[in-house]
C-alpha positions as CSV (number, residue, x, y, z in Angstrom):
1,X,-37.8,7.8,71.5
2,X,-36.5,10.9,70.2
3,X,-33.0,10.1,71.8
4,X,-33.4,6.6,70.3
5,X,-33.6,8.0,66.6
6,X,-30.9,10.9,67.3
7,X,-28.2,7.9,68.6
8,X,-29.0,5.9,65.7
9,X,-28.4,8.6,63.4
10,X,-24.8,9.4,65.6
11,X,-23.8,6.2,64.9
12,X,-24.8,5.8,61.8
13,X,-22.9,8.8,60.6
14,X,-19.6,7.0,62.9
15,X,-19.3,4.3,60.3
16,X,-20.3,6.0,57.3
17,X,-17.3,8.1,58.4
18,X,-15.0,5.1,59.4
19,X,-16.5,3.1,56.4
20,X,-14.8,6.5,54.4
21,X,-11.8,6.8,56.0
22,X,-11.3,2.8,55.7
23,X,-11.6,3.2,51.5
24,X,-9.2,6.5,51.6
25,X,-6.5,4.4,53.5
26,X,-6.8,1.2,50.9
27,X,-4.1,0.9,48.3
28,X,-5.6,1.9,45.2
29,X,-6.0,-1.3,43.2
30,X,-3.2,-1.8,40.4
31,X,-4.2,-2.5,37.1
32,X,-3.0,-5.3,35.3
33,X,-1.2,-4.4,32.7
34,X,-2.3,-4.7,29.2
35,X,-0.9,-7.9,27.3
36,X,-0.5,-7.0,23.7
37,X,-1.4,-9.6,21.4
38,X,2.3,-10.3,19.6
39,X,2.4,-8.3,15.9
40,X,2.4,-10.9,12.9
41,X,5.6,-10.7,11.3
42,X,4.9,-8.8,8.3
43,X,6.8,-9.9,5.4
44,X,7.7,-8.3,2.1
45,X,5.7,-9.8,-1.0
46,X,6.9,-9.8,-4.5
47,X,5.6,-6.4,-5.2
48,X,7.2,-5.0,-2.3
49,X,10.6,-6.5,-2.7
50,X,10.5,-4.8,-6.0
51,X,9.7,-1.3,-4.8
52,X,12.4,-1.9,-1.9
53,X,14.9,-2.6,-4.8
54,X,13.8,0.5,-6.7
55,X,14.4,2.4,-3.5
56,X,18.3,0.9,-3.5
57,X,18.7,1.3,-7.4
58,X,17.7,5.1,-6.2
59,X,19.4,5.6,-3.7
60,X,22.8,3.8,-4.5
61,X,22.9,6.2,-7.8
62,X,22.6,8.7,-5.4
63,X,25.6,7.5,-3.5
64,X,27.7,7.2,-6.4
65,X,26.7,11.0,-7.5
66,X,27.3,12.4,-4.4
67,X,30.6,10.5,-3.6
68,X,31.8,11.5,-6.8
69,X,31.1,15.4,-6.2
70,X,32.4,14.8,-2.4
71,X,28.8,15.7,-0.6
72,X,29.7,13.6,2.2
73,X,26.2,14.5,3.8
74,X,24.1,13.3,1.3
75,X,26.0,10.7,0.0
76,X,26.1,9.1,3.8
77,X,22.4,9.6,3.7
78,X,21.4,7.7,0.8
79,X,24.4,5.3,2.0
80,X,22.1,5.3,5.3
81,X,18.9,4.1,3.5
82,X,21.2,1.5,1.6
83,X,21.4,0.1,5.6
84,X,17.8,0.1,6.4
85,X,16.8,-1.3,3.1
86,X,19.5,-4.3,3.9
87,X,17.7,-5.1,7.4
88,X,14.1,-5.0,5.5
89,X,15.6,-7.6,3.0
90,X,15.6,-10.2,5.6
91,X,11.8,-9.8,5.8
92,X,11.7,-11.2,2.3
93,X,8.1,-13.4,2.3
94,X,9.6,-16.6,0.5
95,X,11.2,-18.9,3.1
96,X,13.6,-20.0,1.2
97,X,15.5,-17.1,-0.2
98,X,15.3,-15.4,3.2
99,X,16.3,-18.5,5.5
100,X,19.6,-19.2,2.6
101,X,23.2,-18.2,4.6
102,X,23.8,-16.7,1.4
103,X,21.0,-14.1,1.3
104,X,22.0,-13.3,5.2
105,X,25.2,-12.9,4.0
106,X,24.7,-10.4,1.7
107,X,22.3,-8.4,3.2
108,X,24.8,-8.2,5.9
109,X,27.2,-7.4,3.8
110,X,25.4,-4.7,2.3
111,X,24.3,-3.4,5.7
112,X,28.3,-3.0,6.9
113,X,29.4,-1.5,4.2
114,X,26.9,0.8,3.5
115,X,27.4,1.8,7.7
116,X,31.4,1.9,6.5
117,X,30.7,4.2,3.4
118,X,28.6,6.5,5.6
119,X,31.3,6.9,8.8
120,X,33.7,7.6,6.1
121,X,32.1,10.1,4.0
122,X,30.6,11.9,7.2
123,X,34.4,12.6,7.5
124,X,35.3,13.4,4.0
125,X,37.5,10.2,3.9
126,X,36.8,9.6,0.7
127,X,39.3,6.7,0.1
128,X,37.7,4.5,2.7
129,X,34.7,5.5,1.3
130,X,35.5,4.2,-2.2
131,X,36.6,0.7,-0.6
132,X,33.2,0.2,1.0
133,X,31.3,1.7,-2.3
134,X,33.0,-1.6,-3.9
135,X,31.9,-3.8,-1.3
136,X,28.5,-2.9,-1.8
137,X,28.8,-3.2,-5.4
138,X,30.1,-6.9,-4.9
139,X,27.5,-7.8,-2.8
140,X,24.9,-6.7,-5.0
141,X,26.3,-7.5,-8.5
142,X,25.7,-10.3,-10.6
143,X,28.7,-12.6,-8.7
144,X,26.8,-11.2,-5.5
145,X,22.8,-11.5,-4.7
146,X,21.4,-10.3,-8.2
147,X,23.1,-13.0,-9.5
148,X,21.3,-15.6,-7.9
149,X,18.1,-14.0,-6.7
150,X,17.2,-11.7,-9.9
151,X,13.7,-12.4,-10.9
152,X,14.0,-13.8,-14.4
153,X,12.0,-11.3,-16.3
154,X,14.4,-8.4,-15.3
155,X,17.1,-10.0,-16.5
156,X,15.8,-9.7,-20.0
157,X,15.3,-6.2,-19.8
């Protein structure tokens, strides 16, 4: 009896070692990867569009003041943000303005020539710099996307 119990513990301890080495060999299970739920497009409300134009006024007074005392640097980065601030327009909330080939046009517009004035003042080329500076000015001005766009009550300010 005693060699009875002492073989069945032997071979139990065989296959809890086999049962062991069995899991160690298996390919560790890959996880499926994580499917992110798609980000709502977030668009830019009244109140937003507003500060965003703030930011331009800003920082296009800032390019004119440093392109006029030649700081190339700082007149590229506020040329820079001119950029960013054109790819943010097209995330205007009302489908209608942001879906017209005009708006697109402009803001893409803006974008080149604001990516034009900041290559050329990064170099000190001041005269290509001035070309673009008028582009954006165009596309902005009252022939360009403040002349259709404007909200009404800033233009009676």
């Amino acid at each position: 009896m005693r060699w009875l119990l002492i073989f069945c513990a032997v071979l139990s301890m065989a296959f809890a070692g086999l049962s062991v080495h069995a899991q160690a060999k298996e390919e560790p299970r890959k996880e499926e990867p994580k499917i992110e739920e798609p980000k709502k497009e977030e668009w830019l409300d009244d109140a937003a569009m507003e500060k965003l134009m703030d930011e331009c006024k800003d920082n296009w007074n800032k390019l004119k003041l440093n392109a006029r005392s030649k700081m190339g640097d700082k007149a590229a980065e506020a040329a820079d943000a001119l950029s960013a601030a054109a790819d943010k327009m097209l995330k205007y909330h009302k489908k209608e303005v942001r879906e017209a080939k005009d708006w697109k046009d402009w803001c893409a517009d803006l974008k080149k020539q604001a990516q034009d004035f900041s290559k050329a003042a990064k170099k000190s080329d001041w005269k290509e710099a001035e070309k673009a500076k008028e582009k954006i000015a165009t596309a902005c001005n009252d022939d360009g996307c403040h002349g259709k766009y404007r909200p009404e009550e800033e233009e009676d300010k």
